[in-house]
KOLROKOL-984339 format. One line per 8 residues: number of its first residue (from 1); their letters; for each residue z, y, x of N, C-alpha, C. Coordinates in steps of 0.02 Angstrom, whole numbers, plus 50000, padded with zeros to 5 digits. Layout:
<nodes>
NUM = A = Z Y X Z Y X Z Y X  ...
</nodes>
This chain:
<nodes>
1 = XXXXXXXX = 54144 55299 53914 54175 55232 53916 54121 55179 53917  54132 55124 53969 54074 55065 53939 54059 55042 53896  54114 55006 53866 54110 55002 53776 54061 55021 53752  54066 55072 53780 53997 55129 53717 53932 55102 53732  53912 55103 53799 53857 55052 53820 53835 54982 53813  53896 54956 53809 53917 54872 53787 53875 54875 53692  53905 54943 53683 53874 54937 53602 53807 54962 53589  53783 55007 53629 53718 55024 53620 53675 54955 53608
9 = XXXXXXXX = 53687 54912 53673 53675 54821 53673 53672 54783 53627  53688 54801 53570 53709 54777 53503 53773 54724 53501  53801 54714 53568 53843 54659 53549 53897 54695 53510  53931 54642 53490 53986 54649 53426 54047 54649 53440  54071 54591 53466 54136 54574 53515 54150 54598 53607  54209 54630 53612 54235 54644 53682 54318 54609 53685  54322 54583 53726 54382 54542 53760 54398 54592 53815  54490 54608 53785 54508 54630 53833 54542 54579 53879
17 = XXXXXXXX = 54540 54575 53944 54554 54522 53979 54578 54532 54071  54614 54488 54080 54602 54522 54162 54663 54474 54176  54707 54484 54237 54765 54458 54266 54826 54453 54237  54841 54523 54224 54886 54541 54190 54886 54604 54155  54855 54594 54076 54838 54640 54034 54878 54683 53995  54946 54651 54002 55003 54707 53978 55008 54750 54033  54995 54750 54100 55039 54797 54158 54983 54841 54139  54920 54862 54106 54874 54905 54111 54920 54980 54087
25 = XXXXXXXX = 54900 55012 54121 54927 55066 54107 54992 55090 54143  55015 55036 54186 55086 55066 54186 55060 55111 54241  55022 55102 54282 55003 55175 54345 54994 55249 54311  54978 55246 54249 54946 55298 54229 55035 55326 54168  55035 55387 54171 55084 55446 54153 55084 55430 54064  55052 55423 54052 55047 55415 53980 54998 55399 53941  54962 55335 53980 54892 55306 53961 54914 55223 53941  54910 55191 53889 54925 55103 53888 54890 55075 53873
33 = XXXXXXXX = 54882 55008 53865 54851 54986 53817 54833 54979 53770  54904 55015 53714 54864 55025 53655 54825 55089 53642  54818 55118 53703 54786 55195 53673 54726 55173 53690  54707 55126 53750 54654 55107 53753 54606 55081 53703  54659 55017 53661 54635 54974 53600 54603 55035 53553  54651 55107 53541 54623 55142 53508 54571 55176 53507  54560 55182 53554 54490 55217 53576 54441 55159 53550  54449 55102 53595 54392 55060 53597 54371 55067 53502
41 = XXXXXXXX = 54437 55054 53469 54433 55043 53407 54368 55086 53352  54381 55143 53396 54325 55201 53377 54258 55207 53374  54250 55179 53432 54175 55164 53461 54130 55122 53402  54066 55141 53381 54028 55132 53338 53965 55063 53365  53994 55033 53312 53913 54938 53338 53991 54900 53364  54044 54907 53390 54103 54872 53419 54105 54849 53347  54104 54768 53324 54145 54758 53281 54237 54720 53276  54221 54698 53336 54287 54651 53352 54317 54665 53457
49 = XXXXXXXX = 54373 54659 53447 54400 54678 53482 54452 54629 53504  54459 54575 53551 54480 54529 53575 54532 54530 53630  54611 54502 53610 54654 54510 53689 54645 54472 53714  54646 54443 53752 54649 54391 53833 54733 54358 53837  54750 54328 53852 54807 54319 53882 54845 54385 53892  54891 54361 53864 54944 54418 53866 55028 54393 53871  55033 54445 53906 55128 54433 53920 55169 54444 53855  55225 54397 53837 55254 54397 53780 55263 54482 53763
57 = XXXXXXXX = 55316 54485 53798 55353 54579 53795 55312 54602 53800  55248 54612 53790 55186 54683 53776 55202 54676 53702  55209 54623 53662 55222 54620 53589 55282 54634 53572  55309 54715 53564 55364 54747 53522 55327 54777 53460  55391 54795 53420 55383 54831 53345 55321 54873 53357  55344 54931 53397 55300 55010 53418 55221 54973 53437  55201 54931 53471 55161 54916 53496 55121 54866 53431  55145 54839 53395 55143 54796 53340 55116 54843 53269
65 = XXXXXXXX = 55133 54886 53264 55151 54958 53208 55088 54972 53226  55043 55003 53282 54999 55044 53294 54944 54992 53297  54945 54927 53330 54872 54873 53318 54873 54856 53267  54929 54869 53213 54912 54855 53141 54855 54906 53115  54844 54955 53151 54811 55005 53118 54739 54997 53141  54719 54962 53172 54659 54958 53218 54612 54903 53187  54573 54922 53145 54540 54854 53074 54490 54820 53137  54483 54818 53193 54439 54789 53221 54468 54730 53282
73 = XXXXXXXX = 54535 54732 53285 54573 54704 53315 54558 54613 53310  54550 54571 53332 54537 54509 53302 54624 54487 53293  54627 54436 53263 54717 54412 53247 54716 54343 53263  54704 54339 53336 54705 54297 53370 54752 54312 53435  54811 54283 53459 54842 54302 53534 54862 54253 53556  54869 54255 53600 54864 54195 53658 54914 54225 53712  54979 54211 53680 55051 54221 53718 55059 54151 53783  55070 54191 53821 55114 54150 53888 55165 54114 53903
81 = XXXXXXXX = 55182 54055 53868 55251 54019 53857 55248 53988 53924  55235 53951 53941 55249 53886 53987 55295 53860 53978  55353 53866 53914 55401 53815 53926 55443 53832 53867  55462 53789 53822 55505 53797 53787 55573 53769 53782  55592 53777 53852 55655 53775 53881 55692 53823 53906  55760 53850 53891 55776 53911 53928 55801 53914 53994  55827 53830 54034 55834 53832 54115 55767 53822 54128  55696 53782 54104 55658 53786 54160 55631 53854 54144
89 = XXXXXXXX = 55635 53883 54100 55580 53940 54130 55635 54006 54171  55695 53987 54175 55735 54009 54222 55709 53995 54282  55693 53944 54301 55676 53934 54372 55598 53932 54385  55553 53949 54305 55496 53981 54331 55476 54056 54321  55548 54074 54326 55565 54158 54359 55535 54203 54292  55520 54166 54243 55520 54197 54154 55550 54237 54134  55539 54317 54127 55572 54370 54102 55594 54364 54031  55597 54297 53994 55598 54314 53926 55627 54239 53901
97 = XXXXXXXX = 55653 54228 53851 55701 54161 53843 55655 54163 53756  55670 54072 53753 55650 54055 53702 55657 54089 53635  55726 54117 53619 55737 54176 53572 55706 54214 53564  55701 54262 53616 55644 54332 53597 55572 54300 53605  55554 54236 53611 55473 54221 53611 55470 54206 53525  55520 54173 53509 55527 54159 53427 55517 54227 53374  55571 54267 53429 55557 54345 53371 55495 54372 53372  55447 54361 53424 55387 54401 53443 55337 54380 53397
105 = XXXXXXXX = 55352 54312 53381 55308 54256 53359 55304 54279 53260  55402 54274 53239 55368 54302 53187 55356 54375 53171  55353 54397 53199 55348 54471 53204 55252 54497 53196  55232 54440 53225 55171 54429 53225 55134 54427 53154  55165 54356 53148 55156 54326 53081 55148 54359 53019  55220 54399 53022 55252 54453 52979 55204 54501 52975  55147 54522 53012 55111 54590 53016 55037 54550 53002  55017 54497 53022 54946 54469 53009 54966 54391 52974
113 = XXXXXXXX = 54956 54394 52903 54953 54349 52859 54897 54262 52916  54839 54299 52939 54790 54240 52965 54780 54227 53013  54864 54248 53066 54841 54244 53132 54869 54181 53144  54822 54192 53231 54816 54117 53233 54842 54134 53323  54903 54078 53333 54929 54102 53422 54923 54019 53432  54878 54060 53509 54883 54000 53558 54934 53998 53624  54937 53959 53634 54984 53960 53708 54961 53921 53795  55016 53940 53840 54980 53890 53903 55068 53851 53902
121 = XXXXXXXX = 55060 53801 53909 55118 53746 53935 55102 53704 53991  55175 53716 54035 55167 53665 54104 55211 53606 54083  55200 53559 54096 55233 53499 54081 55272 53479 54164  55310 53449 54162 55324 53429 54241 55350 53478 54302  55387 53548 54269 55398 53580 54320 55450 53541 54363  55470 53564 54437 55518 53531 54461 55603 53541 54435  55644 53518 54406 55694 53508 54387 55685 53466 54294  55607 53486 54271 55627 53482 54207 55642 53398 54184
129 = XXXXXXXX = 55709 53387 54157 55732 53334 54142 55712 53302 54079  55700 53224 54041 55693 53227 53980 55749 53259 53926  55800 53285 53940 55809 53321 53912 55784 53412 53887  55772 53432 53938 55730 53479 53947 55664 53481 53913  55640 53424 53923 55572 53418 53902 55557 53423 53831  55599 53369 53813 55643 53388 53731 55639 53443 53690  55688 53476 53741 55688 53555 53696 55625 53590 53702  55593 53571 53731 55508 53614 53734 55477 53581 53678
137 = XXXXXXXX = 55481 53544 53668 55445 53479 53617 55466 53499 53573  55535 53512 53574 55527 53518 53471 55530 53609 53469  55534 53621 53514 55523 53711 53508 55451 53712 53459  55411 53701 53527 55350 53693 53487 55325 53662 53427  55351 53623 53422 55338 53580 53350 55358 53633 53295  55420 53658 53321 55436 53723 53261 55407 53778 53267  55351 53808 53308 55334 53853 53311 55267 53849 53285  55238 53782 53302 55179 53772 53259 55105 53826 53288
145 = XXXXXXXX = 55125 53820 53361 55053 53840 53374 54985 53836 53345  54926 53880 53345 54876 53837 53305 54824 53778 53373  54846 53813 53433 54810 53770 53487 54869 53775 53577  54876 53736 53596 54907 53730 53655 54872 53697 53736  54850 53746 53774 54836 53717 53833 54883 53688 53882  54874 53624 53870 54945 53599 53932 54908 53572 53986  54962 53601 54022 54958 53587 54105 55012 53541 54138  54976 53507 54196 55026 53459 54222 55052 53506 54297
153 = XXXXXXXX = 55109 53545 54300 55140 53553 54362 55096 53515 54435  55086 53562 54475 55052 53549 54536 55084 53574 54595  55109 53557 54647 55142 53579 54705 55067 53631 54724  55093 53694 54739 55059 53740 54782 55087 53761 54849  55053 53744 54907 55087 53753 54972 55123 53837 54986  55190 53840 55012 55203 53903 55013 55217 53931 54945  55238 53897 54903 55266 53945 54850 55319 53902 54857  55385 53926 54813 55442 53903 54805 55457 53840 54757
161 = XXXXXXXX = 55414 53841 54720 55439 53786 54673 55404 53735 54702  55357 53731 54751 55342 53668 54783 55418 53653 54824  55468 53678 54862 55497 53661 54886 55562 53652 54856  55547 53666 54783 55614 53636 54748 55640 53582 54727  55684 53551 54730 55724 53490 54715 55688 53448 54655  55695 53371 54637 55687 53357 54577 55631 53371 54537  55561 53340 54593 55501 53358 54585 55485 53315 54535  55459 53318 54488 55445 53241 54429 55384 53212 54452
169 = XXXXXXXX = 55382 53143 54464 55333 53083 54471 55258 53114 54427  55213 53099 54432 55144 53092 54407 55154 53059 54355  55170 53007 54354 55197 52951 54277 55219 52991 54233  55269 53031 54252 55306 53045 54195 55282 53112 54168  55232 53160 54206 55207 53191 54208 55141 53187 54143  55123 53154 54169 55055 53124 54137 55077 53098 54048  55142 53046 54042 55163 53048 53992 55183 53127 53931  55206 53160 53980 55231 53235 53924 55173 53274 53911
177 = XXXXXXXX = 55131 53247 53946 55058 53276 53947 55044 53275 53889  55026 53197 53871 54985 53158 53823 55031 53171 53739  55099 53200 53753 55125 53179 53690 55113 53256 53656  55113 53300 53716 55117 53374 53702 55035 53391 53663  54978 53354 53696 54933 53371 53678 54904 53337 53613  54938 53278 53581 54928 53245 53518 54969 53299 53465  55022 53340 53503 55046 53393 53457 54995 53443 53427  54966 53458 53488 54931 53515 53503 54869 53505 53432
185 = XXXXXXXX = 54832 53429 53444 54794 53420 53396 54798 53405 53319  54862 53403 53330 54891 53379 53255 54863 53448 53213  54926 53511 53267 54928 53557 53219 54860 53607 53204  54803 53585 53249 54746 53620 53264 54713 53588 53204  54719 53525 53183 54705 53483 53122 54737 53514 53051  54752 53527 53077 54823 53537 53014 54795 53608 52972  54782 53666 53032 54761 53737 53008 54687 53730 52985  54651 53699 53006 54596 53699 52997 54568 53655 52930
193 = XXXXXXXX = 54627 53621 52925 54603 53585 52846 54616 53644 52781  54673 53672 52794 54686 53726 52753 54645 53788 52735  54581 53781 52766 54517 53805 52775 54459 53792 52726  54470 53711 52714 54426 53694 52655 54408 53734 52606  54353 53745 52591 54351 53781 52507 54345 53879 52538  54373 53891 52597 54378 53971 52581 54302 53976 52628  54297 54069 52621 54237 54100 52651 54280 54146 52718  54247 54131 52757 54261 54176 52816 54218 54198 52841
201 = XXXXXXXX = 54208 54238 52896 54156 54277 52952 54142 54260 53009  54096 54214 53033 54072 54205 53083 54041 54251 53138  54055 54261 53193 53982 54269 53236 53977 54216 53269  53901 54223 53280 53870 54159 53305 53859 54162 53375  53872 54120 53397 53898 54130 53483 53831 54093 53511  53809 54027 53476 53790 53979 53532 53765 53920 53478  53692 53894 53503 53650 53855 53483 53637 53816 53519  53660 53727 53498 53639 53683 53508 53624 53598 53493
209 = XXXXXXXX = 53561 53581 53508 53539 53519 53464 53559 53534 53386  53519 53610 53341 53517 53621 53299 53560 53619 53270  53657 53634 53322 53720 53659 53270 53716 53738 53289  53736 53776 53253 53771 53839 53281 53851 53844 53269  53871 53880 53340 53908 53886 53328 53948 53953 53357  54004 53958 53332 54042 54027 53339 54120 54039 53317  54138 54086 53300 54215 54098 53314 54216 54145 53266  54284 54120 53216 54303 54206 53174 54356 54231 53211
217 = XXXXXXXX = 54360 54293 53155 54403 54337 53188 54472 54328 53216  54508 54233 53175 54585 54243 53208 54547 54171 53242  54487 54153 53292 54487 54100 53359 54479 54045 53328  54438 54031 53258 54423 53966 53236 54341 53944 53247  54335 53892 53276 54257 53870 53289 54250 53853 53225  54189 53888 53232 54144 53879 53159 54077 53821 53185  54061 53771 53148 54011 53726 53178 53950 53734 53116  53871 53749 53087 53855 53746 53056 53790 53703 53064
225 = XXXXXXXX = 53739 53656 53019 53685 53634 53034 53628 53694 53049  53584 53679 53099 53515 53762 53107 53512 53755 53026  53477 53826 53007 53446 53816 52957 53364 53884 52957  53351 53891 53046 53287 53900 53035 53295 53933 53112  53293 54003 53101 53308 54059 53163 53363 54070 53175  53385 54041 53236 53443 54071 53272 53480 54120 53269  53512 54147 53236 53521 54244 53252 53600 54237 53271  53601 54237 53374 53645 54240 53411 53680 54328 53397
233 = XXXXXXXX = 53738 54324 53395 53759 54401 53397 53765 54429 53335  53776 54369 53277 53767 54402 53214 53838 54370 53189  53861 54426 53119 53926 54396 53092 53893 54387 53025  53913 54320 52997 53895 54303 52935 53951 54286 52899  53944 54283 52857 54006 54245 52793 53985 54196 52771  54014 54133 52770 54008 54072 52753 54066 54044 52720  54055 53964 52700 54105 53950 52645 54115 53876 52693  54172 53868 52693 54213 53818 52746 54186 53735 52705
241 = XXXXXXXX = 54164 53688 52729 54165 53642 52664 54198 53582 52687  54188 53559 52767 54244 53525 52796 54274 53549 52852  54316 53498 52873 54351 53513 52947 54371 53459 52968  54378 53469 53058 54395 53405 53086 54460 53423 53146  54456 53405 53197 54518 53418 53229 54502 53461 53290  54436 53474 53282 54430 53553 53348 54393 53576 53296  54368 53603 53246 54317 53654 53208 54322 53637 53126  54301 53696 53115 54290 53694 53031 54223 53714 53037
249 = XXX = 54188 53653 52981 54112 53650 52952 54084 53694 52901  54049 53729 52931 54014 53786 52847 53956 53752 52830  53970 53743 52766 53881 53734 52709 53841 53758 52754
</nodes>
């Protein structure tokens, strides 16, 4: 397996990642993703183990039950909403309705006390009405992402939803933008203050103008002052002492 080589390297962290990381496996007779996770899990110098974007429905019980077992797993996921509406993501051909994204969500929760889910949101698909928009808005507000990438709807030539009815203006576009993403920072504010005072595990990703910085295990930037030699590729434990609205500060 590469992995194994990836670790000889000393690195620490692997991201599983790609297009579409739940369909892995379906070619193969009785090979998935989580047997993969398990393997990787095995492999010796691997300390963390990272998903990519992932499709809601890869997250059932059975599948949930067995990455509980995998101590190298990070508890960080980054589910695929685009919409917390149940007609528009009807008409953006969404195998899955706001309900079962809610059950997935605490189901999550329910199994990792410190995880932390991000999401992607389109703002502006064609039909979505302010009413519509609405129900995405306070979906999310109740779901309490810890970070949200929003997107503004873009006509792509030759696909279908460019040629659908009830295209929304740029204006108004640009507005659900701005309100979605003051959400986004609220609650990214919000988790990260609750941070104050504890010790977590860094690795250190990246040095510059004498900050380091890096990511724990459930996707929180860690920001610290240098305090001599660099040591990229390393996991430390540190003690949180502030926070701001993209990172928490270690002593």
């Amino acid at each position: 397996m590469k992995s194994n080589g990836i670790a000889k390297k000393g690195i620490k962290e692997v991201v599983i990642t790609g297009i579409h990381v739940a369909s892995y496996g379906k070619d193969f007779e009785k090979y998935k993703l989580i047997d993969l996770l398990e393997e990787i899990n095995q492999i010796e110098g691997i300390q963390r183990i990272r998903l990519g974007s992932i499709e809601p429905l890869l997250i059932t019980e059975e599948f949930v039950q067995r990455l509980s077992k995998l101590e190298k797993i990070c508890v960080h996921f980054h589910l695929s909403l685009q919409s917390g509406c149940d007609e528009t993501l009807k008409r953006m051909n969404r195998r899955y309705t706001t309900e079962q994204f809610k059950n997935i969500v605490q189901l999550l929760r329910n199994t990792y006390p410190d995880v932390n889910l991000t999401t992607d949101i389109i703002v502006g698909f064609p039909g979505e009405s302010e009413e519509e928009f609405n129900k995405t808005y306070n979906f999310l507000k109740d779901i309490k992402f810890y970070k949200m990438h929003i997107f503004q709807y873009s006509p792509r030539k030759g696909t279908k939803a460019a040629n659908l009815p009830k295209q929304v203006p740029p204006g108004i576009k640009e507005k659900r933008s701005k309100k979605l993403i003051a959400l986004s920072d609220n609650n990214e504010k919000i988790y990260n203050s609750q941070y104050i005072g504890k010790q977590v595990q860094v690795l250190w990703e990246e040095e510059k103008n004498n900050i380091y910085k890096g990511h724990t295990k459930n996707y929180m930037l860690v920001e610290r002052k240098g305090t001599g030699n660099f040591m990229q590729n390393t996991i430390e434990t540190v003690e949180i002492q502030t926070a701001n609205e993209h990172s928490i500060i270690a002593k």
